[in-house]
C-alpha positions in Angstrom: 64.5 103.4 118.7 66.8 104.1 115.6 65.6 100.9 114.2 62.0 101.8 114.6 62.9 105.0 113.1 64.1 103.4 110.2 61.4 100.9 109.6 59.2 104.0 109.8 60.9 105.7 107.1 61.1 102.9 104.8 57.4 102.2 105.3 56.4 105.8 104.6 58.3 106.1 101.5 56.7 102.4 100.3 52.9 103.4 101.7 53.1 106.7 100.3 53.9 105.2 96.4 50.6 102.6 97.2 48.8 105.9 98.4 49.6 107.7 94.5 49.2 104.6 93.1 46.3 103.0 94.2 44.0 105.9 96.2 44.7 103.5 99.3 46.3 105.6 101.7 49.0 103.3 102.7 47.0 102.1 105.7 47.1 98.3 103.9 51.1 97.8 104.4 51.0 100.5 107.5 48.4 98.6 109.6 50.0 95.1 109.3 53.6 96.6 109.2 53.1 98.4 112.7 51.3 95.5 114.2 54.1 93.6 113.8 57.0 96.8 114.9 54.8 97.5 118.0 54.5 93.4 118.7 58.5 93.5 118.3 59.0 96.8 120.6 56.6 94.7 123.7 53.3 96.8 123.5 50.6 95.2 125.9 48.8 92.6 123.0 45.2 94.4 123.9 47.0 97.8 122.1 48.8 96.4 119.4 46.3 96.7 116.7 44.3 99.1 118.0 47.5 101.3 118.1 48.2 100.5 114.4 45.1 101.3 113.0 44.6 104.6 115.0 48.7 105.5 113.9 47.5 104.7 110.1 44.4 107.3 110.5 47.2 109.8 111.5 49.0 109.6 108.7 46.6 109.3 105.9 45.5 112.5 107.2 49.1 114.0 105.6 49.6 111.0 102.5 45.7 112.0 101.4 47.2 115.8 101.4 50.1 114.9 99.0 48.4 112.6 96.6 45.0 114.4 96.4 46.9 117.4 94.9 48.9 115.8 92.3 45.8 113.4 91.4 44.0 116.9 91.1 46.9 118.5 88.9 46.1 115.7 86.3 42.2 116.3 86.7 41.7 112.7 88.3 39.3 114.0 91.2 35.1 113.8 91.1 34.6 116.5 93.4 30.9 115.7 93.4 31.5 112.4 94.9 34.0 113.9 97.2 31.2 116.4 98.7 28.4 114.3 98.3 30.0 111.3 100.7 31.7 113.6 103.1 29.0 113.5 105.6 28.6 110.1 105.5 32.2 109.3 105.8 32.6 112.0 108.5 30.0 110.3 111.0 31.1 106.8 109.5 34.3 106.4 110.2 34.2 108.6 113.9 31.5 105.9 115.0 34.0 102.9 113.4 36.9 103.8 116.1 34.6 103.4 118.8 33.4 100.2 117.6 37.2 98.9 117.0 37.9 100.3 120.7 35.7 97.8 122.0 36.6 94.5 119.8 39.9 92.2 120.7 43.3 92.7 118.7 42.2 89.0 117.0 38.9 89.5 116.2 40.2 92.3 113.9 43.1 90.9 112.5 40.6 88.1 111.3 38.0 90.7 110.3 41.0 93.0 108.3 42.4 89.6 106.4 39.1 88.0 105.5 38.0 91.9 103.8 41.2 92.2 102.1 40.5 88.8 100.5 37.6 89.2 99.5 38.6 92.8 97.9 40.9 91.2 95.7 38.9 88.4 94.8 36.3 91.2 93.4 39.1 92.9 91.5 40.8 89.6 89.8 37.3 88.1 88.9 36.6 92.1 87.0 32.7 92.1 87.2 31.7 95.1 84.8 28.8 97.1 86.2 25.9 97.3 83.9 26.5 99.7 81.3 23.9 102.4 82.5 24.4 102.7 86.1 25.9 105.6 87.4 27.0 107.6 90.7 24.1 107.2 93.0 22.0 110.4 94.6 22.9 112.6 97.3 21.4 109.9 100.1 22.8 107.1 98.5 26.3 108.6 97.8 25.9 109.4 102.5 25.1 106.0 102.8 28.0 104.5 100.7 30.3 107.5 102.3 28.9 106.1 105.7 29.5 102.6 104.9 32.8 103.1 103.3 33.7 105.4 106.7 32.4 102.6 109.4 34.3 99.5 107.6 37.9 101.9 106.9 37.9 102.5 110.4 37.9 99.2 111.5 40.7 98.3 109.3 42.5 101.2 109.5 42.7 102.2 105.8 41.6 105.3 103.9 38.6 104.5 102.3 40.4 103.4 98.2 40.3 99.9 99.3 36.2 100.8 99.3 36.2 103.6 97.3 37.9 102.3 94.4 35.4 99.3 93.4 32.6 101.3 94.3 33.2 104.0 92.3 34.4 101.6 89.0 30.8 99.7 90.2 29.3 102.9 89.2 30.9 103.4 86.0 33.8 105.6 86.9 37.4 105.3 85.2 39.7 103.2 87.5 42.2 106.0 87.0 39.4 108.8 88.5 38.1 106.4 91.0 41.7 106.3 92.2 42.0 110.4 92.0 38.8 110.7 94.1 39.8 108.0 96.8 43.3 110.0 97.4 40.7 112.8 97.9 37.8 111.0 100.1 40.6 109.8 102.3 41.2 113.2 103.5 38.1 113.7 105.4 37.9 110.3 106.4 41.3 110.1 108.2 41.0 113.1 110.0 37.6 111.8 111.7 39.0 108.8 112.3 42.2 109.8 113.8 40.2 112.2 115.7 37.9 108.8 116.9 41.0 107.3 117.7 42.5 109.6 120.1 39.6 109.8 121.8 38.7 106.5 122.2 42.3 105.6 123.5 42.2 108.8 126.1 43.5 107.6 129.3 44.2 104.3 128.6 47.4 103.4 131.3 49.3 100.9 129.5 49.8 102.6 126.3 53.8 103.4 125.1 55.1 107.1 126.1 54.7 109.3 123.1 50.9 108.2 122.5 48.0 110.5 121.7 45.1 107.8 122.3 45.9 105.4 120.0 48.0 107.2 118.0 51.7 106.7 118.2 53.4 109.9 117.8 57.3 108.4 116.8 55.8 106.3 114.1 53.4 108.7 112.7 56.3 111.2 112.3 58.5 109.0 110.4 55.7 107.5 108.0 55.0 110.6 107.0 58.1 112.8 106.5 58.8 109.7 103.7 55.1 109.0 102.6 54.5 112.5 101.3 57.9 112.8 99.2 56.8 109.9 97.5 53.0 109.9 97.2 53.5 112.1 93.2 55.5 109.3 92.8 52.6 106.8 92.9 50.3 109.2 90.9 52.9 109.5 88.1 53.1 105.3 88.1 48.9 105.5 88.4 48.3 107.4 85.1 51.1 105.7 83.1 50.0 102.4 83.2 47.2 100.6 81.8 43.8 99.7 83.4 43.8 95.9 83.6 47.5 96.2 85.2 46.3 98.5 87.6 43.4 96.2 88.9 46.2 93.5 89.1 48.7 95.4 90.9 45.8 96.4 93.6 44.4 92.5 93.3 48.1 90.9 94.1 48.8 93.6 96.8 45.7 92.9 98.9 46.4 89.5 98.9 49.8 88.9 100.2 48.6 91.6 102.8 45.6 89.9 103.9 47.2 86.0 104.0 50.0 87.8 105.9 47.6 89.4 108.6 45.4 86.0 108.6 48.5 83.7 109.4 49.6 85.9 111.8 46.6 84.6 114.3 48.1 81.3 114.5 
């Protein structure tokens, strides 16, 4: 248990600097971190992910809190985009956790690899947007926030893995595309973690101290270290330049994705 306790700490204070840094939430080292602490600790292989992504909902629910505010300090958050995809990402990313309820521990781990891939492929290669394109309309902005909410669930993360490209697709700064990820995350991991719990209700074989598929231990630990050190992350995020950025988020998705992929065999 002290162990666990530790590696939960450790992995708060770490996701909570990606979370200021990169409008990700943390859930891309969480998810794969926990899937291998709860694999370690014996939980029945049919929980293990499913247990990891709902945990990482939990928590971005708190890291979202932390790095929205200083992101917003600095003037880094599009509150239009926020409102304008909230409904979308509400009813997104509630639906997602029922869909991930019902798919196998491997089918995900194959689905969250091959997305985080691809991700970072789209980051290294840097394909500008056209010059005049812009944030979409109210419907379009529900049914990216939708999009964005359905796919975030399934992978656990909150939403800056998405948000991030499709905000710099429309024209957006990377810095205030980042800023307004912290801040879409918020609405998205509460509905998530909300689909999460419920989804997981009842289930017999899940470890004592589980809500659903939230873990309660683990979701304490992450974040008591991942809100200390979200500001952290923000500072980094608006001191450093643009194409460094993009490489740091690039590099990061990629040594998490191979890492989740080679864990199948």
């Amino acid at each position: 248990m002290i162990a666990s306790l530790v590696l939960c700490l450790v992995l708060g204070a770490f996701a909570g600097v990606l979370a200021g840094l990169l409008g990700i939430g943390g859930g891309l080292v969480i998810v794969p971190m926990l899937t291998f602490s709860f694999t370690w600790q014996g939980v029945p292989h049919e929980h293990i992910l499913h247990l990891a992504l709902g945990t990482s909902m939990a928590t971005i629910i708190f890291t979202s809190i932390s790095s929205m505010r200083a992101h917003n300090q600095r003037g880094a958050v599009l509150w239009y985009a926020v409102k304008a995809t909230a409904p979308g990402i509400l009813v997104g990313t509630f639906a997602g956790a029922f869909i991930a309820s019902a798919l196998s521990t491997n089918f995900l781990k194959g689905f969250f690899g091959c997305f985080l891939l691809y991700v970072a492929a789209q980051m290294l290669l840097d394909i500008k947007p056209k010059g005049t394109r812009q944030l979409l309309g109210s419907a379009g902005m529900i049914a990216a926030g939708s999009g964005i909410g359905v796919l975030s669930s399934l992978v656990g993360i909150g939403g800056g893995t998405l948000t991030v490209p499709f905000l710099t697709w429309c024209n957006v700064t990377i810095h205030k595309a980042i800023g307004t990820a912290a801040a879409i995350g918020f609405p998205l991991a509460i509905s998530g973690a909300l689909g999460y719990v419920i989804s997981g209700w009842g289930q017999p074989t899940l470890p004592e101290y589980s809500v659903g598929y939230v873990y309660l231990p683990a979701m304490v630990g992450i974040v008591c270290a991942s809100m200390l050190t979200a500001p952290v992350g923000v500072r980094l995020a608006h001191s450093l330049p643009v194409p460094r950025l993009k490489r740091i988020f690039a590099a990061l998705l990629i040594v998490v994705g191979t890492k989740m992929l080679l864990s199948l065999f």
